[in-house]
N, C-alpha and C positions, 0 to 999 in steps of 0.2 A: 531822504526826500530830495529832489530832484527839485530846486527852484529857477525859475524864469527870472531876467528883469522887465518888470513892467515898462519903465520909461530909456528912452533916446536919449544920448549924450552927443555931442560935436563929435565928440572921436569913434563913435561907432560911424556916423556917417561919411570920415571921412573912409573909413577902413571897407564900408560897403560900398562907394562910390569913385575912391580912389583920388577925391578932390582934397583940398584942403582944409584944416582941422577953421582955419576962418571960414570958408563957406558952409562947413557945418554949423558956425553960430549964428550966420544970416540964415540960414535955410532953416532950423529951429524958430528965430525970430519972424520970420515970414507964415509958417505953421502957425505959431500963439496967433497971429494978425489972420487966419483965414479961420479960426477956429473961434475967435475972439477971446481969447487966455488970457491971464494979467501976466507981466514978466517973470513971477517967480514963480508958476505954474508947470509943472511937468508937460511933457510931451509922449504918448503913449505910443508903443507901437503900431497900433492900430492905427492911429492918428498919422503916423509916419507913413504909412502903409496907401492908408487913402489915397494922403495928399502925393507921393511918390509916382504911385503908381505899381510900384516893389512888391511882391505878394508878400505875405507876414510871416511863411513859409521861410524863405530866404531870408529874410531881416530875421528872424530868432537861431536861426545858421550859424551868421555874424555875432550874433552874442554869445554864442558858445552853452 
C-alpha cells in the first residue's frame, strides 16, 4: 500500500521553496492564522496548496 502524508512540516517547506527551515515555521504559522487553526493543529496539503499557490501535484512530488 502506497501511503501519502496528509500534513506539512517546516522542512518540507523549506525543501520545496529552498527557503529556510525558520521561514517554514512562520509560514505554517501564518497558514493556522488564515485558516483560523489553534497551534497544535496540522497543516494539510491542501491547505498549503491554497494558500501557496503551489499545485498539490508538486507538493506531494516533494514528499516522496
Amino acid at each position: 500500500m502506497n501511503t501519502k502524508r496528509a500534513c506539512i512540516y517546516p522542512k518540507d517547506i523549506q525543501l520545496i521553496t529552498g527557503r529556510s527551515e525558520r521561514y517554514g515555521r512562520k509560514l505554517l504559522n501564518d497558514i493556522r492564522v488564515h485558516f483560523d487553526k489553534q497551534p497544535y493543529q496540522f497543516i494539510t496539503v491542501e491547505e498549503f496548496a491554497e494558500y501557496s499557490g503551489i499545485k498539490e501535484e508538486i507538493i506531494i512530488k516533494y514528499l516522496g
